[in-house]
C-alpha positions as CSV (number, residue, x, y, z in Angstrom):
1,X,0.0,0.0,0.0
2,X,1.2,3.7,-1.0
3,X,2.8,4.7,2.4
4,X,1.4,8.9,1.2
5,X,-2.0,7.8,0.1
6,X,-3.7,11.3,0.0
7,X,-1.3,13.4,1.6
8,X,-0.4,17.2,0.0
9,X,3.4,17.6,-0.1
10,X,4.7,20.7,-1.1
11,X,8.2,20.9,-2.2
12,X,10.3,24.0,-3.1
13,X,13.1,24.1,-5.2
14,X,11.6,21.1,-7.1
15,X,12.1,22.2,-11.0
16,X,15.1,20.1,-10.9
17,X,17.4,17.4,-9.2
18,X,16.4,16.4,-5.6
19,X,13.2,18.2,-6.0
20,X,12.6,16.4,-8.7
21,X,13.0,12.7,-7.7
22,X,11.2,14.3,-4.1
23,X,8.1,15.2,-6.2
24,X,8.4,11.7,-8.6
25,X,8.9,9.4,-5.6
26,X,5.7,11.0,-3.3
27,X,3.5,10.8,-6.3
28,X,4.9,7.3,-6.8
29,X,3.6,6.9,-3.5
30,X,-0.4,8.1,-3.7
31,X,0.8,11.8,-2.7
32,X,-0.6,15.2,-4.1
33,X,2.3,17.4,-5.2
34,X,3.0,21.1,-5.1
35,X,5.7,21.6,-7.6
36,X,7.7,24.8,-6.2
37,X,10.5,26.6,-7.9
38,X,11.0,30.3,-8.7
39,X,11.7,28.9,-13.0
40,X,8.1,28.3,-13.3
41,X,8.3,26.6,-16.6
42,X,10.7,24.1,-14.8
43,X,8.0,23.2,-11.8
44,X,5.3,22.9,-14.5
45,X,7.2,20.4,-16.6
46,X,8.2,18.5,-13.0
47,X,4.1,19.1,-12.6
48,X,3.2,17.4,-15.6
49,X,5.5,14.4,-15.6
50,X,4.0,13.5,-12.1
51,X,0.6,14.0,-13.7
52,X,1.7,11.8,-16.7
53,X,2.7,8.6,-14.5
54,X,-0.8,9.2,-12.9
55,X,-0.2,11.4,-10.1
56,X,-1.6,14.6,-8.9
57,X,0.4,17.7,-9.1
58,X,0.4,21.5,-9.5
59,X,3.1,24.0,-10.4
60,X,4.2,26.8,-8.2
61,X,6.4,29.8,-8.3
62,X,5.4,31.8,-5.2
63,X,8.7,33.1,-3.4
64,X,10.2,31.2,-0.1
65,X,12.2,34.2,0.8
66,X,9.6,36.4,2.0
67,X,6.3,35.6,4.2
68,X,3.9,37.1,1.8
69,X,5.1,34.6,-0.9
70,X,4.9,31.4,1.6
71,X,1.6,32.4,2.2
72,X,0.8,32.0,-0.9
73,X,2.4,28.7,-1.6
74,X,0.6,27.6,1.5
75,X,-2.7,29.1,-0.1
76,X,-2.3,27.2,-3.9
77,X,-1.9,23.7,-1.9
78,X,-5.5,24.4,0.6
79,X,-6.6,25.3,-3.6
80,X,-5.4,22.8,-5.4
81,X,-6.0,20.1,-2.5
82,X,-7.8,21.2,0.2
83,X,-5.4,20.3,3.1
84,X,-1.6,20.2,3.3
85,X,1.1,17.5,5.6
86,X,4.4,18.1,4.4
87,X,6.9,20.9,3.4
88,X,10.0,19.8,2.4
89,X,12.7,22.7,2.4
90,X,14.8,22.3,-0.7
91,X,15.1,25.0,-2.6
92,X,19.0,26.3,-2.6
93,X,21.6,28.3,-4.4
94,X,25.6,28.4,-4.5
95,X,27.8,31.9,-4.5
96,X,31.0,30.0,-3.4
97,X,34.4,31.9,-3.3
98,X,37.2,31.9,-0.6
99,X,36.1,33.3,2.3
100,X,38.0,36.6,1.9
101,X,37.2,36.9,-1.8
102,X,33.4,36.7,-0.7
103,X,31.0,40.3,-1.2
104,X,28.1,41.2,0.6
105,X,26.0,39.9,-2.3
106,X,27.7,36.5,-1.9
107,X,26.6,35.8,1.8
108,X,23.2,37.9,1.6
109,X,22.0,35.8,-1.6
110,X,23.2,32.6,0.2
111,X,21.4,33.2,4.1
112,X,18.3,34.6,2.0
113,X,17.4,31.5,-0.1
114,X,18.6,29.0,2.6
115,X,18.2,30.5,6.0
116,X,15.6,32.8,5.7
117,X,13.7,30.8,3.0
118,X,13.1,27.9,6.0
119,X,12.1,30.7,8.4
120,X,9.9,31.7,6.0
121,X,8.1,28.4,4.7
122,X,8.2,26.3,8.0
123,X,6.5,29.6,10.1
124,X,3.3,29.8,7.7
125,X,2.8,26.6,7.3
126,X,3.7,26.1,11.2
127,X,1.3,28.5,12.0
128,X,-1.5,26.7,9.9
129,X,-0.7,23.3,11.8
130,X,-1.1,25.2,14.7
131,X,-4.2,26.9,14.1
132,X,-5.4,23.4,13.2
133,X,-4.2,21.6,16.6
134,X,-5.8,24.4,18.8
135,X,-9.3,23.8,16.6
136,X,-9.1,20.6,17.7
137,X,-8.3,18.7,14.3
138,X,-6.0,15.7,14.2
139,X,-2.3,17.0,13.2
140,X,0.4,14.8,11.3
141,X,2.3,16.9,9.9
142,X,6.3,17.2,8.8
143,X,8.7,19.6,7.8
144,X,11.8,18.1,6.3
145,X,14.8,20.9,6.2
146,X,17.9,20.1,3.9
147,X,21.3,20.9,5.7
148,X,24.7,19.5,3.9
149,X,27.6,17.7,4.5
150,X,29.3,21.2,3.9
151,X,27.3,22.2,7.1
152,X,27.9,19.4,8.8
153,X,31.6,19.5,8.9
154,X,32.7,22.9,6.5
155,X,33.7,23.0,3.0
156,X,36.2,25.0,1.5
157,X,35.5,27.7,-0.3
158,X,31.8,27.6,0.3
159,X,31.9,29.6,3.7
160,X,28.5,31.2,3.6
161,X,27.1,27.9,2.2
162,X,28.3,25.9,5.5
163,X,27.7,28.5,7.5
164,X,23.6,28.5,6.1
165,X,23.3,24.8,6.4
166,X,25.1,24.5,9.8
167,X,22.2,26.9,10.4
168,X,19.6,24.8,9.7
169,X,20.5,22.0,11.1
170,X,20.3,24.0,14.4
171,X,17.1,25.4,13.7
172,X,15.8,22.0,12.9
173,X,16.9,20.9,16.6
174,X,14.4,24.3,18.1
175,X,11.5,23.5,15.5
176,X,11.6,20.0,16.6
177,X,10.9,20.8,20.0
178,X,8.9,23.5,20.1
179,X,6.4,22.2,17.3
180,X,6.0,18.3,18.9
181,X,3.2,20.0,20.8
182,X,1.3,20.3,17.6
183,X,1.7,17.5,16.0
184,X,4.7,18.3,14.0
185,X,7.7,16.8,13.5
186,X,10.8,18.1,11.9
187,X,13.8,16.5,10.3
188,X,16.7,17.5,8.2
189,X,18.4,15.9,5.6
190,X,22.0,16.0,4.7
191,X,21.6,14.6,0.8
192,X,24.5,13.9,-1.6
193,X,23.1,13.5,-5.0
194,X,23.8,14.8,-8.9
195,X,22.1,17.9,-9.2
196,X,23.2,21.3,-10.6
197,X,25.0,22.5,-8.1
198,X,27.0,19.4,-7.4
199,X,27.6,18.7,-11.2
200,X,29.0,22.5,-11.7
201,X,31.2,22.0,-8.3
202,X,32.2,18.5,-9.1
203,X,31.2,17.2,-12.2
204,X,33.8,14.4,-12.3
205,X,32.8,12.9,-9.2
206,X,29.0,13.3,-10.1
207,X,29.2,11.7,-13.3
208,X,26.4,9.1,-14.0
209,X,28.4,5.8,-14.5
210,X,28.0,3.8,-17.9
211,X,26.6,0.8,-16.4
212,X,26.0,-0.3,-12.6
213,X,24.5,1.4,-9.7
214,X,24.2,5.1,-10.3
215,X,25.0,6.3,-6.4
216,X,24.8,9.7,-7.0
217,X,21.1,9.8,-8.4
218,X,18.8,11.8,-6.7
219,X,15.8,8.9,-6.4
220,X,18.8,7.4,-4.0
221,X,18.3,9.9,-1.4
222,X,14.1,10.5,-2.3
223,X,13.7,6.8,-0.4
224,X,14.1,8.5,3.3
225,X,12.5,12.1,2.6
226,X,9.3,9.9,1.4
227,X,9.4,7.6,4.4
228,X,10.4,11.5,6.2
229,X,7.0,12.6,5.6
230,X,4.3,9.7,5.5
231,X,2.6,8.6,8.8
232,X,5.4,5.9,9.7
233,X,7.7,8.5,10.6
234,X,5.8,10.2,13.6
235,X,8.3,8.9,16.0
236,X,11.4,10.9,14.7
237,X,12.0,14.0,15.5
238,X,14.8,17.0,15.9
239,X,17.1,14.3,13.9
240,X,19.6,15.2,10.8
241,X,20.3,12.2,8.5
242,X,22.8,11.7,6.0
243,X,21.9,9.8,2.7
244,X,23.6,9.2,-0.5
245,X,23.4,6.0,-3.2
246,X,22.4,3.1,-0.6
247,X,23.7,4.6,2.6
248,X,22.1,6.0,5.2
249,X,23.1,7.2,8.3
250,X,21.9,9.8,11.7
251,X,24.5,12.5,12.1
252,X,26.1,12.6,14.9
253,X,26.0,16.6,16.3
254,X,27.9,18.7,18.9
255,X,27.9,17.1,22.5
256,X,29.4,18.6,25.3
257,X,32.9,17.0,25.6
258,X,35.0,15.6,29.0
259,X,35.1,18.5,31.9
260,X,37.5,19.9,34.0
261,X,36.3,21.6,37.0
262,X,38.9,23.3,39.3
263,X,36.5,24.7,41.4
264,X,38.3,28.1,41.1
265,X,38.6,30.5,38.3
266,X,41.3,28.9,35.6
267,X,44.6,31.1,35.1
268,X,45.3,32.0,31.1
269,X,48.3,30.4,31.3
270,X,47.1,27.0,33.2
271,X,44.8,26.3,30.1
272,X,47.1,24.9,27.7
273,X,47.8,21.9,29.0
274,X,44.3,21.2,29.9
275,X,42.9,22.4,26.7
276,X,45.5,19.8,25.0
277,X,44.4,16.6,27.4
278,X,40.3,17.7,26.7
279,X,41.5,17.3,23.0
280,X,43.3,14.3,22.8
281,X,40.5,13.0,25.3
282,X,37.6,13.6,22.4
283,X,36.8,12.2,19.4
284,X,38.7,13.9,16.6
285,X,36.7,16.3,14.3
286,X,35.7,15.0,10.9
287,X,37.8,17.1,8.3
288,X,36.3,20.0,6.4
289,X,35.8,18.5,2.9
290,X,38.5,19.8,0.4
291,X,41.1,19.6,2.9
């Protein structure tokens, strides 16, 4: 049985790569779909390749960035569909330079789409879910937020990239707890998948293969953001997982380390020897990727 029978997801960023295989692989699953990019030639064409395998869809260009547009993403899926379950945060863009070659434009363009895109999406269509719970209606709802490996651990060159996803990650962790109460659960997602960005960053690595599993293609990672929002999922919460070809994995974030307590307030100079035993005490930190 289709694991999203009847359930609305909308998905921005979707004219494309992950958004894509998201949109493809909920229909496959008996899912309504609300095809969301700001190219709106590029949703409508996801829109009607959904509707040509025999699922529901609509296209959408409504902007994530600002409240006004999110409202009326939020307002096209109650439309098109008459109730809405999932938002899945995808939508992204690159600017990456060396962190002392980057401009103003660089990091605003980056926080804007990523950062303030979530905020954005995830506080309408929180506050609808919300409304809902309070009115007494049942609530099972998800938002699935994409992070990256490059916030997860740094990437170089891609500063205000990392610094966006390690971001969101957080904010996933706040959402998670503060929305339970609702019936909402929130998840992110740390995909590695072909996609535009990944095939102008790395498009040797990316390549699809002649013959033989294709790991980088994005219906690989589509398996857990489908199982992410259907009813199965309820029980997870405030968690970030890592996905790429057949592997899957829960990241592992900041915990507070080993503790030294002298009881007293530490001297400058006393630290470096403790500071060097905490360290070699700890696991050692994953390397930022280029390095």
């Amino acid at each position: 049985m289709a694991i999203c029978n009847q359930r609305t997801i909308v998905i921005t960023g979707a004219g494309g790569g992950l958004g894509r295989a998201y949109a493809l692989a909920f229909a496959a699953e008996g899912a309504n779909i609300v095809v969301n990019d700001i190219r709106l030639d590029a949703a409508q064409a996801v829109a009607d390749e959904v509707q040509a395998a025999g699922g529901k869809a609509i296209a959408n260009s409504g902007d994530i960035t600002s409240m006004a547009g999110a409202q009326s993403i939020l307002d096209a899926a109650l439309a098109a569909f008459g109730s809405v379950h999932v938002l899945v945060n995808n939508a992204g863009v690159l600017r990456d330079r060396m962190f002392l070659s980057l401009s103003e434009e660089d990091w605003d363009m980056v926080m804007r789409v990523h950062l303030r895109g979530h905020f954005c999406m995830a506080s309408v269509f929180g506050r609808h879910w919300r409304d809902q719970k309070k009115a007494g209606q049942a609530v099972d709802a998800r938002i699935i937020n994409t992070s990256s490996g490059a916030g997860l651990q740094g990437s170089i060159g891609q500063s205000n990239y990392a610094a966006a996803k390690a971001g969101i990650a957080g904010l996933t962790l706040v959402q998670a707890a503060e929305l339970a109460r609702y019936g909402i659960t929130v998840n992110s997602l740390a995909p590695a998948a072909r996609t535009s960005m990944t095939e102008g960053a790395m498009p040797d690595l990316v390549k699809k293969p002649e013959s033989g599993f294709d790991a980088w293609d994005p219906l690989n990672v589509a398996s857990i953001v489908v199982w992410l929002g259907s009813p199965l999922s309820a029980h997870v919460t405030g968690r970030c997982f890592e996905a790429k070809g057949g592997e899957i994995s829960v990241a592992d974030g900041w915990h507070t380390g080993s503790i030294r307590d002298k009881g007293a307030r530490w001297q400058p100079a006393e630290l470096t020897a403790v500071v060097d035993e905490l360290i070699a005490q700890g696991p050692a930190p994953q390397k930022v990727y280029g390095t």
